[in-house]
C-alpha positions in Angstrom: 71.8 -1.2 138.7 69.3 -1.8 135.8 67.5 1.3 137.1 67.9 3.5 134.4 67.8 3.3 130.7 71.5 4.9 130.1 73.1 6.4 127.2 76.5 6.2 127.2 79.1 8.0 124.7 83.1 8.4 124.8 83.7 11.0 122.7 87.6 10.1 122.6 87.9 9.4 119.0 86.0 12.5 117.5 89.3 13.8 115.6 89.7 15.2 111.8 91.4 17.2 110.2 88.4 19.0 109.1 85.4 19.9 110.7 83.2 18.0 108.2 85.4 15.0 108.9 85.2 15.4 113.0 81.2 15.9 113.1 80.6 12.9 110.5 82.9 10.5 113.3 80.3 12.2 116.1 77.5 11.0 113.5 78.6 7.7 113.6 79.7 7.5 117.0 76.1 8.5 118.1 74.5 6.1 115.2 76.3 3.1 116.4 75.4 3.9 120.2 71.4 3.7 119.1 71.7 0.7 117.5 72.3 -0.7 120.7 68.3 0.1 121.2 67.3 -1.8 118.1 64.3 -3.2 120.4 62.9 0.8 119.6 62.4 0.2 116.4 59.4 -2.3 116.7 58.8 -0.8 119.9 54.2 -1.3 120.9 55.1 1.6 123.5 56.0 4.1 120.6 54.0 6.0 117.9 55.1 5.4 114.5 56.0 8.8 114.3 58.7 7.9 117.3 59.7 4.8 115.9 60.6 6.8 112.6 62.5 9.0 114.5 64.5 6.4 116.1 65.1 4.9 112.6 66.4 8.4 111.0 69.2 8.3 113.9 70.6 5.2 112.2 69.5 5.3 108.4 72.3 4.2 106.6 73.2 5.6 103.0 75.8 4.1 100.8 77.2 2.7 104.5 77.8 5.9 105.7 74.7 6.9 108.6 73.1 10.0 107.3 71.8 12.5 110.1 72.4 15.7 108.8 73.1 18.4 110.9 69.7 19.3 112.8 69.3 15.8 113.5 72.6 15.2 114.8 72.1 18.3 117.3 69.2 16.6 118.5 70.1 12.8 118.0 70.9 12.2 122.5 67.7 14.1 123.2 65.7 12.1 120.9 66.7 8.9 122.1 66.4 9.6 126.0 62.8 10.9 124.8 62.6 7.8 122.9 63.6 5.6 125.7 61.5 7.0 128.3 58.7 6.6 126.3 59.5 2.6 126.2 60.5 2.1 129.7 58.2 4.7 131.9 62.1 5.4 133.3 63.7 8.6 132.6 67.5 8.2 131.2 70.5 8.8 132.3 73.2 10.5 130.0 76.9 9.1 130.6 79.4 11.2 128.3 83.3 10.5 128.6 86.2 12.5 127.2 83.8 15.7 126.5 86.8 17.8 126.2 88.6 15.6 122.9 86.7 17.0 120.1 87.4 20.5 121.3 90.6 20.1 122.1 91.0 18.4 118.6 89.3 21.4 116.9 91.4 23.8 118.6 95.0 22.0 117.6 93.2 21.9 113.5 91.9 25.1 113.5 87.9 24.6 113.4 87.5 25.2 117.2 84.5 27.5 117.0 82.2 25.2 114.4 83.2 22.9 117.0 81.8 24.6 120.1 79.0 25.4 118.3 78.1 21.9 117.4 78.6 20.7 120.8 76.8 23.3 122.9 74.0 23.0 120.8 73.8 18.6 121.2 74.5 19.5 125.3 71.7 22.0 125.3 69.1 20.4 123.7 70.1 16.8 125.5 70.6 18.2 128.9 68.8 21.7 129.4 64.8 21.2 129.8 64.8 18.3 129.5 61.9 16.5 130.8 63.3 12.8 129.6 66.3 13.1 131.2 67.2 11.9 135.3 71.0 13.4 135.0 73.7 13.1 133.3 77.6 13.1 133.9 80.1 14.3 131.9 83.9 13.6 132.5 87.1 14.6 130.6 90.7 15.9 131.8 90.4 19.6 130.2 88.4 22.0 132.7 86.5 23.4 129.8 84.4 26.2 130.9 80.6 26.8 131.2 80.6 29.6 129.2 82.0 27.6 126.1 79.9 24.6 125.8 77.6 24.8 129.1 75.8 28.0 128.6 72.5 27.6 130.6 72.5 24.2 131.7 70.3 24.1 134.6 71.5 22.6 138.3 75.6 22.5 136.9 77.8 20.4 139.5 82.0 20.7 138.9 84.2 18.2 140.4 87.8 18.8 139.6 90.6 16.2 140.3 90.9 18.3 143.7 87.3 18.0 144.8 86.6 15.1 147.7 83.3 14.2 147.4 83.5 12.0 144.5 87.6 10.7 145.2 86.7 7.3 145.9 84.7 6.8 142.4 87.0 8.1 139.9 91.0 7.0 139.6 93.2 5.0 142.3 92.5 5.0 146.0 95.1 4.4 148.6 93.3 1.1 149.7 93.8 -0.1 145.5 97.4 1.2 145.2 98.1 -0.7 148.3 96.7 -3.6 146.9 98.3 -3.5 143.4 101.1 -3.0 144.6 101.0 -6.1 147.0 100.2 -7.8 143.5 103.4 -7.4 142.5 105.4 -7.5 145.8 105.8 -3.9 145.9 105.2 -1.9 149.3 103.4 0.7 150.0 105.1 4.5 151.2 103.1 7.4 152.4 104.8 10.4 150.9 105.8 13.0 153.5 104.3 16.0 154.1 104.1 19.4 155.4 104.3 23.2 155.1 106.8 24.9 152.4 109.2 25.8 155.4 109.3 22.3 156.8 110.0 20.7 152.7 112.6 23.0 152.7 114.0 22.0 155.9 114.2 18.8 154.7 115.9 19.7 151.6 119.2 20.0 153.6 119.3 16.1 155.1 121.2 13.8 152.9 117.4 12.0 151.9 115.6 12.8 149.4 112.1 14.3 149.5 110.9 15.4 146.0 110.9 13.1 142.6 110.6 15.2 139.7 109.0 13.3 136.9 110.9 12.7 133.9 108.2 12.4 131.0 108.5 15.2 129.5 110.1 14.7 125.4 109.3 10.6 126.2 111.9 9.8 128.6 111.2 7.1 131.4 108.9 8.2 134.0 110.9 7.6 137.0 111.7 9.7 140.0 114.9 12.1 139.8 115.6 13.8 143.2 116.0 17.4 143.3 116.5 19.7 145.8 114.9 23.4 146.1 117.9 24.4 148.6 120.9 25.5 147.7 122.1 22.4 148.0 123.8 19.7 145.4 120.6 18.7 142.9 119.5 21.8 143.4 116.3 23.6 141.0 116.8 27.4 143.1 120.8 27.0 141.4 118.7 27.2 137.9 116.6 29.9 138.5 118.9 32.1 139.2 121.4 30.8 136.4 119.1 31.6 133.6 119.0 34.8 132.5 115.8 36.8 131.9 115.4 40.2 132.9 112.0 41.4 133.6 110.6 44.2 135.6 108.4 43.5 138.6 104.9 43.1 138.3 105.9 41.9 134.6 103.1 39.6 133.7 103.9 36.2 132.9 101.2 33.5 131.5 101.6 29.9 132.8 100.2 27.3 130.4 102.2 23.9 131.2 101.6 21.4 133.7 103.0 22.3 137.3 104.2 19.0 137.6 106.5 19.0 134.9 110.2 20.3 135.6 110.1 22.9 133.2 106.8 24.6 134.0 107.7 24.3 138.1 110.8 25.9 137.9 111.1 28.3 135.1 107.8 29.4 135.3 106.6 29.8 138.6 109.8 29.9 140.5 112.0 32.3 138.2 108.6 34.3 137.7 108.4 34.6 141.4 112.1 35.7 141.7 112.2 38.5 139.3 108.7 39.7 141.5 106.4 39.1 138.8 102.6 38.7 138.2 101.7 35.2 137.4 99.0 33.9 135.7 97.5 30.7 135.2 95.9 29.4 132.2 92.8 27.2 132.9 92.6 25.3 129.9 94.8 24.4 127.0 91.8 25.2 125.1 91.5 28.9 126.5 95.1 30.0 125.7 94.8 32.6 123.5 91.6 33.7 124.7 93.8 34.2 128.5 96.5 35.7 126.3 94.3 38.4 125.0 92.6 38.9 128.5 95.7 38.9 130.9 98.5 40.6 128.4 101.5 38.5 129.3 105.4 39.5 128.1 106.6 36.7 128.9 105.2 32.9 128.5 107.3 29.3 128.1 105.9 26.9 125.5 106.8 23.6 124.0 107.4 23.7 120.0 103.7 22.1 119.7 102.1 25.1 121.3 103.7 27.8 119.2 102.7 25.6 115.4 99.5 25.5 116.4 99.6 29.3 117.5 100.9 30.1 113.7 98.4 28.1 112.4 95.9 30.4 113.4 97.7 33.5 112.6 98.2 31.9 109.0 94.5 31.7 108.3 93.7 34.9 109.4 92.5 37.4 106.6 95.7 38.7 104.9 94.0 42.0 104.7 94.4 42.7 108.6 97.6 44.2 109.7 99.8 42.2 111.5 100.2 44.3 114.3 96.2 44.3 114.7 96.6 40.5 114.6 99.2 40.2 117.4 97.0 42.4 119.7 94.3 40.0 119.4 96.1 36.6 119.4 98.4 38.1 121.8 97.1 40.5 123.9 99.3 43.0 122.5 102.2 42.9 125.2 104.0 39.4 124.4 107.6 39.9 123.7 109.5 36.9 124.2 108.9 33.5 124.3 111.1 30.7 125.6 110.5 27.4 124.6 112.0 23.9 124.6 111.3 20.0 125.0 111.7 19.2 121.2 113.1 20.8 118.6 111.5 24.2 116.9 111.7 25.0 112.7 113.5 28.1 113.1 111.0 28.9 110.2 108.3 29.6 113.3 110.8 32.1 114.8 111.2 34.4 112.1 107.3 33.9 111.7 106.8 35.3 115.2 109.2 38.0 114.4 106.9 39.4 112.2 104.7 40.3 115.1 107.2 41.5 117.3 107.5 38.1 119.3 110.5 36.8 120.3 111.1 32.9 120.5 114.4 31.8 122.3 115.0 28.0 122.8 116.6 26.0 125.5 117.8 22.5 125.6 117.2 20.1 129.1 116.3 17.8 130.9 114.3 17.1 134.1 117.6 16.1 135.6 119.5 19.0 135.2 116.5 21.3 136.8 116.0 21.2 134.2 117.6 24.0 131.8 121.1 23.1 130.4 121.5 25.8 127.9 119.2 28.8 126.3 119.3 31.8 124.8 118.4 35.1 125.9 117.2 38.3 124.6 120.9 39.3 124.8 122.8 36.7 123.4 120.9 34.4 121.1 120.8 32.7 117.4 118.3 31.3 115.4 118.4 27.6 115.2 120.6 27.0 117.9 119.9 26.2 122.0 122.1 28.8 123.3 125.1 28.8 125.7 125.6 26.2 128.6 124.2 27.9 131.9 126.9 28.9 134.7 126.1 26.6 136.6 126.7 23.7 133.8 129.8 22.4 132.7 129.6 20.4 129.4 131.8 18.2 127.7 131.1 15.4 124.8 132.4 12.0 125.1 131.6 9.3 122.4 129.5 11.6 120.8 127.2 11.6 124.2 126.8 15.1 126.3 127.4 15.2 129.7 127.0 17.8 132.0 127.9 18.5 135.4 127.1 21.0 138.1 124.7 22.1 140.6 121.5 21.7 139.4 122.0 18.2 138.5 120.0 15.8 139.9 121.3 13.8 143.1 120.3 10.0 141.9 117.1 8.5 140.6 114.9 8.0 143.4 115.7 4.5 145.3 116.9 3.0 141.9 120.4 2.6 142.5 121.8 0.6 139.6 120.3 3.3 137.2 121.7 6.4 139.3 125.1 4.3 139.2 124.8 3.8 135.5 123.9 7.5 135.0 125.8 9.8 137.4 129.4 8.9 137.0 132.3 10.6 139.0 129.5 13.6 138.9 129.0 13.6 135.4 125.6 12.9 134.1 125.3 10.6 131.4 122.6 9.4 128.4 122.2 13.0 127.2 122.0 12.0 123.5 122.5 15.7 121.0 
């Protein structure tokens, strides 16, 4: 502790719906983080060519800081130069949340000026360096070196997977055990073991997996599901919804595993029909993995496809829209399914126009969690298809319930809600 001079940024708020708007909020993100160094200003230890440096950073014009561009770019690498020089103590570079302002950029359609803004404040602050003891950088999106990272000398990646750094980042067991005691809460190991011996499991009257229900806002607690062929069962769904599909069809994965949807319709039906599956790496990279691995077949939520459609809307009118689907596409997509909110059928005759078709569903994590869809065969525009075969539907109240074997078996050790919910079989609080 005390060590180090350190810099320290969360780039978590760097949003706009412009580019111009997102790197003047970097501006002043960085402008406000040097005025923590005021001391530099009057600083014996700096040339007055240095101390005017430091004083650029956080010039203020009509209230608003005023690095331009160049400056900005160079802005981190000027102040761990700056702060060496006043210490005789190389700096250290803490940056949280690097991922936001490109995943921001990439959802308002200015992804590339973004990239190229912040590769060139990385480079300059952490390639060659000579003021500079290390830096860490932490975010949630795996946002590869090839992006933003470009030849940065001596690159360490620790993914959420990695060991070496678990204890510093997140909860440990020994603080879980001890919130938990906080509240008079214990403490359960989760069971575990090969796929053969999870299955296994599957057919005792317990049960073993708690499928998160936070998908579309809904509470995240624990609804049991089985992947037997048993009652609550998510192998019942995947062989109830209809998609036909030739093996080695290529399918490209881009939601979270952990969600219902993604598990099961995804990577379980993809690995019934026998076909190739693919996983996308980064939100951020999706058309780019569209375009490298040539998927037919992909599941999206609504979000995903706007922000698709915004790109092919400000593409050059001039280019032929088959040309355009090969490149945003990868020139093989045909259908895609999509659910979790509802979808303007205005996107799907959008899509239609380069020879994509989008099908919606309606579920729940529950229900395994498809409850209806529509399928290349059967299928209209604005609707969420027919009830599965394996659902049975009726309205009561002006409530949906459904019953059948993919609902779930209870809400895991919370009785009273499973009571209130599953009734005579029938699964309740499915409001249209």
């Amino acid at each position: 502790m005390g060590k180090y001079p350190v810099i320290f940024l969360s780039l978590k708020g760097i949003d706009g719906l412009s580019f111009e708007a997102a790197k003047y909020r970097l501006t002043e993100l960085i402008g406000v983080g040097a005025e923590r160094f005021a001391f530099l200003a009057d600083s014996e230890k700096l040339t007055e060519n240095e101390r005017s440096k430091y004083r650029a950073i956080i010039h203020l014009v009509n209230g608003k800081y005023s690095m331009d561009e160049d400056m900005l770019v160079s802005s981190l690498q000027t102040l761990s130069q700056l702060l060496c020089r006043h210490y005789g103590q190389k700096a250290m570079i803490l940056i949280d949340e690097y991922d936001v302002p490109l995943d921001k950029a990439f959802q308002h359609g200015y992804y590339k000026e973004m990239v190229s803004l912040i590769r060139g404040l990385f480079g300059q602050a952490l390639k060659t360096n000579d003021d500079l003891q290390f830096a860490v950088l932490t975010g949630c999106l795996r946002v590869s070196k090839e992006s933003i990272f470009t030849g940065l000398n001596n690159f360490k990646v620790y993914a959420a997977d990695d060991v070496r750094y678990d204890e510093e980042f997140g909860f440990t067991n020994e603080g879980v055990k001890k919130l938990l005691a906080n509240y008079n809460l214990q403490f359960t190991p989760v069971a575990t073991g090969t796929f053969q011996s999870v299955l296994a499991r599957g057919a005792r009257s317990d049960c073993y997996a708690a499928a998160q229900a936070a998908l579309a806002g809904e509470s995240p607690v624990g609804g049991c599901l089985y992947f037997n062929s048993g009652y609550g069962s998510g192998i019942h769904n995947v062989g109830a919804v209809k998609i036909s599909a030739e093996p080695g069809t290529a399918m490209l994965s881009v939601l979270p595993i952990h969600h219902a949807f993604c598990l099961i319709m995804d990577w379980l039906k993809g690995f019934s029909l026998g076909a190739t599956l693919c996983i996308n790496d980064s939100l951020l990279h999706m058309v780019r993995n569209m375009s490298i691995f040539k998927p037919e077949i992909m599941l999206m939520v609504p979000m995903m496809i706007e922000t698709i459609y915004k790109r092919l809307a400000a593409a050059d009118p001039s280019i032929p829209k088959a040309v355009l689907a090969e490149k945003v596409f990868g020139g093989k997509l045909r259908i895609i399914f999509t659910g979790g909110a509802h979808l303007d059928p205005y996107y799907i005759d959008r899509f239609a126009e380069y020879g994509v078709e989008v099908l919606e569903g309606y579920g729940m994590s529950e229900c395994s969690p498809v409850i209806s869809n529509n399928t290349p065969e059967n299928h209209k525009k604005g609707s969420i298809g027919k009830p599965l075969e394996n659902a049975e539907i009726r309205f009561e109240n002006g409530e949906i319930l459904v019953k059948g074997s993919s609902v779930m078996k209870g809400y895991y050790q919370m009785p009273d809600e499973t009571a209130e919910t599953l009734k005579d079989g029938w699964l309740h609080m499915l409001l249209p």
